[in-house]
C-alpha positions as CSV (number, residue, x, y, z in Angstrom):
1,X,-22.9,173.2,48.5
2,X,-25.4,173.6,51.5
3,X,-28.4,172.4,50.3
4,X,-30.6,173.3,53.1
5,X,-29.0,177.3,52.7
6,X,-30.0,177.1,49.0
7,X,-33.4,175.7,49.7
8,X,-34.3,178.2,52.3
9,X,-33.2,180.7,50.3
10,X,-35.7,179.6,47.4
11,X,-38.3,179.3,49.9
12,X,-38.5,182.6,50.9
13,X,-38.7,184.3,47.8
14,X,-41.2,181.9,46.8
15,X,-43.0,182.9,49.8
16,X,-43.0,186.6,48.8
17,X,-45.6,185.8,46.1
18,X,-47.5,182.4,47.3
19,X,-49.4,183.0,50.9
20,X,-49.4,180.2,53.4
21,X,-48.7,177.3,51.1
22,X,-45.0,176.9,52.8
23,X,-45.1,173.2,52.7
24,X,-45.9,172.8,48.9
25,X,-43.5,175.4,48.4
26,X,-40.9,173.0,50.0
27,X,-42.2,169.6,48.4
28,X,-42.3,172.0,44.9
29,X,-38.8,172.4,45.5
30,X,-38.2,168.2,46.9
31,X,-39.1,167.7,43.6
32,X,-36.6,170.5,41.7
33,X,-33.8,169.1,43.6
34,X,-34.4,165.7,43.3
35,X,-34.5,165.9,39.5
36,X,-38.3,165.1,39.2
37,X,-41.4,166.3,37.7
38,X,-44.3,167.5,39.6
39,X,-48.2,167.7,38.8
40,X,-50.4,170.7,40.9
41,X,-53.7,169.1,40.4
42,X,-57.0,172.1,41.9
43,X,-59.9,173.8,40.9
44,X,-59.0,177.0,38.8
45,X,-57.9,180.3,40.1
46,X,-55.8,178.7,43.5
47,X,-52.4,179.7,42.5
48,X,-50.9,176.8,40.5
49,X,-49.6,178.7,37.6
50,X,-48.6,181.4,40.0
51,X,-46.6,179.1,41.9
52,X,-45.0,177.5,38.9
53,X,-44.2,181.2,37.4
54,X,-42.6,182.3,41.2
55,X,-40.3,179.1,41.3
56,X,-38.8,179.7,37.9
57,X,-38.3,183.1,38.7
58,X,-36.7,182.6,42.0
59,X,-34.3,180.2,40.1
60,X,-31.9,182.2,36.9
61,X,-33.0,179.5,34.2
62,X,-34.9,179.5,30.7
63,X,-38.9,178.9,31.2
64,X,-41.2,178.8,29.4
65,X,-44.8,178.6,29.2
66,X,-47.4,176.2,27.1
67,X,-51.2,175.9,27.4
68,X,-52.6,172.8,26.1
69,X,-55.1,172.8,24.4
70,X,-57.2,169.8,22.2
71,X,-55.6,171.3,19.2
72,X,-52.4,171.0,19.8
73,X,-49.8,168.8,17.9
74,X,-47.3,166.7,19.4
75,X,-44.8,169.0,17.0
76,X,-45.8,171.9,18.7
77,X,-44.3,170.3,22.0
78,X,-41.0,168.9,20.7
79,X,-40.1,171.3,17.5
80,X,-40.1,170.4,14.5
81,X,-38.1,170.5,11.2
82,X,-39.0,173.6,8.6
83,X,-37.8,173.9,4.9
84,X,-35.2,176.7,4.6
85,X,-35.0,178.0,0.6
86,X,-31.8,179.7,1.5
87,X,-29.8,176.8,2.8
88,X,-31.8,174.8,0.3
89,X,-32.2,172.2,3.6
90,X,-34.7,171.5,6.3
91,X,-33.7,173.1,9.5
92,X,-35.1,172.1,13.0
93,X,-36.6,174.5,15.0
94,X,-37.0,174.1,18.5
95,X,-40.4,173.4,20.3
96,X,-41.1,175.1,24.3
97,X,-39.4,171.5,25.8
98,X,-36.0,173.5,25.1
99,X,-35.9,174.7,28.1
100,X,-35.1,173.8,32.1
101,X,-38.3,174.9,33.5
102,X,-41.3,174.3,31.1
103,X,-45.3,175.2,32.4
104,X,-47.6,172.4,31.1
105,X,-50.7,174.2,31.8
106,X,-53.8,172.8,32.1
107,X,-52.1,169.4,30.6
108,X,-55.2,167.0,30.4
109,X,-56.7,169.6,28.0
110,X,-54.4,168.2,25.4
111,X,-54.9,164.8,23.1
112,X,-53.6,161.7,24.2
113,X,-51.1,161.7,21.3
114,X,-49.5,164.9,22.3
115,X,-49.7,164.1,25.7
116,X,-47.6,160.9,24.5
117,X,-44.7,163.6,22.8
118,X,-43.9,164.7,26.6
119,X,-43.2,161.4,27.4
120,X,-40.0,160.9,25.8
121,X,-38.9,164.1,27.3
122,X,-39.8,163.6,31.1
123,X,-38.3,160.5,31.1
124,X,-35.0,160.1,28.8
125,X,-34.9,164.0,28.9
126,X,-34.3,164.1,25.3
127,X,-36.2,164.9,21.8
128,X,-36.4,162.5,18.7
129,X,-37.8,164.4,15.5
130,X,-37.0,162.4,12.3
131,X,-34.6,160.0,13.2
132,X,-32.5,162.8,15.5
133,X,-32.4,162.7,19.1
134,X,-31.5,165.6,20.6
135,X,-30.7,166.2,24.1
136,X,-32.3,168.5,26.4
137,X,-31.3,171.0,29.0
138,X,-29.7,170.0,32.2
139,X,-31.9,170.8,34.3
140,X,-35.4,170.0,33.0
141,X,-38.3,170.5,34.9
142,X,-42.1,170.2,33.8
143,X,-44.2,171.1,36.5
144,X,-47.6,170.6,34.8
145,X,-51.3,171.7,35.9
146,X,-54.4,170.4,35.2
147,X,-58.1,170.9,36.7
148,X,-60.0,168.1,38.6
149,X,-63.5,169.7,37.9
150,X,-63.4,169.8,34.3
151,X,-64.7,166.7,32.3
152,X,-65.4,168.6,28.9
153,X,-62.7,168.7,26.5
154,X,-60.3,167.0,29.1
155,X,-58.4,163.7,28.6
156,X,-57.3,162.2,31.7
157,X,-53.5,161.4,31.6
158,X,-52.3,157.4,30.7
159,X,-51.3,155.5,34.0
160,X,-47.7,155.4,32.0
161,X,-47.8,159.3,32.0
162,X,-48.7,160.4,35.6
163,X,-45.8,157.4,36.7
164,X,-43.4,159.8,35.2
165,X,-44.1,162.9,37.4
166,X,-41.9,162.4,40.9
167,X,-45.0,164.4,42.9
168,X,-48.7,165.4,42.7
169,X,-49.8,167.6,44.5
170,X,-52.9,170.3,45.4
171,X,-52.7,173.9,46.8
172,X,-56.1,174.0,48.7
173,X,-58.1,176.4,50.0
174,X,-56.3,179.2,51.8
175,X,-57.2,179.9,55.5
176,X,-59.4,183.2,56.4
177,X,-56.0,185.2,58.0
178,X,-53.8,184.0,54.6
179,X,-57.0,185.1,52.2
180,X,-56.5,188.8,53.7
181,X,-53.2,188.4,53.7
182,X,-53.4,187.5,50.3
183,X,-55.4,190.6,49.2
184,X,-53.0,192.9,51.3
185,X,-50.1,191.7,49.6
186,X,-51.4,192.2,45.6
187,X,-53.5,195.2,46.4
188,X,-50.7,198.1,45.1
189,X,-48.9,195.1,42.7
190,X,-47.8,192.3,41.9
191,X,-44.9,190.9,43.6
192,X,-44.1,188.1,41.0
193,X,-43.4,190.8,38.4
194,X,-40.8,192.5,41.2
195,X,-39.3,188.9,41.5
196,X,-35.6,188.6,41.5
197,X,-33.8,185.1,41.0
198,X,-32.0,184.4,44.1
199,X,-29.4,180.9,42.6
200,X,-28.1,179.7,39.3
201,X,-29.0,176.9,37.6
202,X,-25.6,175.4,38.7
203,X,-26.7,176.2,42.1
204,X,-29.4,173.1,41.4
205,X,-27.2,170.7,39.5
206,X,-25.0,170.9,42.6
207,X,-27.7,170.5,44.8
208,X,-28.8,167.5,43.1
209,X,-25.3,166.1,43.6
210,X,-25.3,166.8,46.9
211,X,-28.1,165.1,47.5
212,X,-26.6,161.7,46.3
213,X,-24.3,161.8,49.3
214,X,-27.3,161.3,51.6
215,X,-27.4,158.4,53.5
216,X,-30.3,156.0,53.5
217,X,-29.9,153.3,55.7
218,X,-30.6,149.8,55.5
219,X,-33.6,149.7,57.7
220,X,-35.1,152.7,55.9
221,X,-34.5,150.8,52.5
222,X,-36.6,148.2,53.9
223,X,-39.3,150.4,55.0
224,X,-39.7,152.5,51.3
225,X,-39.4,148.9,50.0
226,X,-42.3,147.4,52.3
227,X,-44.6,150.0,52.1
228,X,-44.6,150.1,48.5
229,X,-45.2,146.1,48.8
230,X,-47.9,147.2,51.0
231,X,-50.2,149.4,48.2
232,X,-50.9,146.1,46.2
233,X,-52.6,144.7,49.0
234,X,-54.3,147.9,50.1
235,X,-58.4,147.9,49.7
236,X,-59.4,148.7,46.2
237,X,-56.0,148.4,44.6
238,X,-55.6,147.0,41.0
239,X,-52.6,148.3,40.3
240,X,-49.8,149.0,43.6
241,X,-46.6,150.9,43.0
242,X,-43.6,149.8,40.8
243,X,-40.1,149.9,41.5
244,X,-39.9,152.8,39.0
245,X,-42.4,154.7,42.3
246,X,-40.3,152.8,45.4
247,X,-36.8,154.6,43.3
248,X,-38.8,157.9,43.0
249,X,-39.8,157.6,46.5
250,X,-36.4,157.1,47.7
251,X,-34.7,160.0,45.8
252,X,-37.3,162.2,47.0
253,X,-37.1,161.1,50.6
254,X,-32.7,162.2,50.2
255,X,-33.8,165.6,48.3
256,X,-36.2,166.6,50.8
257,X,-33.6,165.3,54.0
258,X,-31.4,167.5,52.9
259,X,-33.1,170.4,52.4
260,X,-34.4,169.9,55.9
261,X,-31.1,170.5,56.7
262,X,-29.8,166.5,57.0
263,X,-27.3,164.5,55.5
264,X,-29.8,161.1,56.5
265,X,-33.3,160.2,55.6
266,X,-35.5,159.4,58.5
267,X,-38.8,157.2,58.3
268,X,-40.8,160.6,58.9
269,X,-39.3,161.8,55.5
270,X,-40.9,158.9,53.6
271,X,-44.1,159.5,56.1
272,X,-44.3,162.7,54.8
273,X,-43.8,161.8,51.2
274,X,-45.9,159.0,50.8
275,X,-49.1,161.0,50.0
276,X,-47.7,163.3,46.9
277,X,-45.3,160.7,45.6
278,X,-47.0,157.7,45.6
279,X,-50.9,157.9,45.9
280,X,-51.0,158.8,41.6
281,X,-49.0,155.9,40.6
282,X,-52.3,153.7,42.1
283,X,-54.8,152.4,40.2
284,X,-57.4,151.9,42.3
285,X,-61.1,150.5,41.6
286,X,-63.7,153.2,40.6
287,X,-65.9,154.7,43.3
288,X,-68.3,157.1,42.5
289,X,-67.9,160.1,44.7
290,X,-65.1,158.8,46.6
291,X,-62.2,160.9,45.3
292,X,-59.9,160.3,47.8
293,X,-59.4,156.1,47.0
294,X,-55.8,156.6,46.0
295,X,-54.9,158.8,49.0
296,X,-57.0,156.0,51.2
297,X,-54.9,153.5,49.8
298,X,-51.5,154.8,50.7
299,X,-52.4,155.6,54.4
300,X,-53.9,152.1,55.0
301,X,-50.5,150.7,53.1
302,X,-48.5,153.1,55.9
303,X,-50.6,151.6,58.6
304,X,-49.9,148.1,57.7
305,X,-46.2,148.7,57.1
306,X,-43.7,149.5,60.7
307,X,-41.7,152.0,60.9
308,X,-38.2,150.9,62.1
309,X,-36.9,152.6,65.5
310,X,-33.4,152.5,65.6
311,X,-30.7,154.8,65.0
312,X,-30.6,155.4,61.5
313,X,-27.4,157.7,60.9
314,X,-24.5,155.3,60.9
């Protein structure tokens, strides 16, 4: 399996919808590989659900869509078990988490307490509904979105929650040339609806074994494992990363390698990585109208760790 082939294959379709976002596209797709979830956190109307609706089309898999909303029940997330009168027995009916790629839109709209039923699922990537546990699809993706703005009829997500999501990331705002490009490109249609899948879903369980075959040397170990060291004693830090964030970070760091066309991780893979795997895992002390404490925290934690220089492919 080349992963990097696969990858860039992904990427462009992808690309034919979503307008000069390339690199989320790519750390999207670090996370699809490396078996993770991912979080697209931005103000409405930037392309998040777009994005999430392009990458499941561009991949032949089962998706599925749920909005959150404060009224929904966790048993609207997992399924739940209905009364059949002609089997004279209670028969369980699947909830939207049946599926590989499942939308979470607009996640923090939803109760704490159905936030809670994803949990399970991210994490053990199976379903318990009275007494049963129930596995689910291989692969299983939630790439969730919620909307930083909003304070009414929101509820942020538990610290215990947002450690389960591999990546968060924002879209941003699009440059001048990419906004026109951007109206030139849906002004006869829509491209997602023309969208053809371009690999299987075996295509990404292959991948993902692939992937464990990437080397990480020793020195790099030491790095992923310093710098994470390095968050508790960053300013304003309660909270640093666990080792449950230094493991994500690591099987991130081999997934995007590869698809970079490398069978090695290099310290500018975990450079790049640091921000969008590591800065939500922080809890950081609360300072009004800084937004940016998390993200502060990890760059002075990369400053205060070194980078090791030698060869690392051995």
């Amino acid at each position: 399996m080349d992963v990097k082939q696969l990858a860039d294959k992904v990427l462009d379709n992808v690309a034919k919808v979503i307008v000069g976002k390339d690199k989320e596209i790519k750390l999207i797709l670090t996370g699809v590989i490396a078996g993770g979830h991912v979080l697209m956190e931005d103000v409405p109307g930037t392309g998040k659900t777009v994005m999430a609706k392009a990458l499941a089309a561009s991949i032949s898999c089962d998706f599925k869509r749920l909005q959150f909303t404060p009224d929904l029940l966790p048993s609207d997330v997992t399924g739940l078990s209905v009364y059949d009168a002609k089997q004279g027995d209670f028969v369980f009916k699947p909830g939207p988490v049946f599926t590989n790629v499942l939308l979470a839109d607009e996640i923090n709209r939803a109760t704490p307490r159905t936030q809670s039923a994803l949990l399970e699922c991210m994490e053990e990537r199976q379903v318990t509904v009275d007494g049963k546990t129930m596995k689910l699809d291989d692969p299983f993706l939630v790439i969730a979105t919620q909307n930083p703005i909003e304070t009414q009829g929101t509820f942020p997500l538990p610290e215990a929650q947002l450690d389960r999501f591999l990546m968060k990331l924002s879209l941003g705002r699009l440059s001048r040339e990419d906004a026109v490009n951007v109206l030139d490109r849906f002004v006869k249609n829509d491209p997602l609806k023309s969208l053809e899948p371009v690999c299987a879903v075996g295509d990404v369980i292959s991948a993902r074994r692939e992937c464990e075959n990437c080397l990480v040397s020793r020195p790099v170990m030491e790095y992923i494992a310093e710098l994470c060291r390095n968050t508790h004693s960053a300013e304003g830090v309660m909270l640093g990363v666990s080792p449950r964030g230094m493991l994500a970070l690591m099987r991130a760091a081999r997934a995007y390698a590869m698809i970079s066309g490398r069978d090695f991780v290099t310290p500018d893979d975990v450079k790049e990585l640091a921000l969008p795997v590591l800065s939500h895992r922080l809890a950081v002390k609360a300072i009004y109208g800084q937004k940016d404490a998390a993200d502060n925290a990890v760059k002075q934690a990369m400053e205060m760790t070194e980078a090791p220089t030698e060869s690392l492919k051995q």
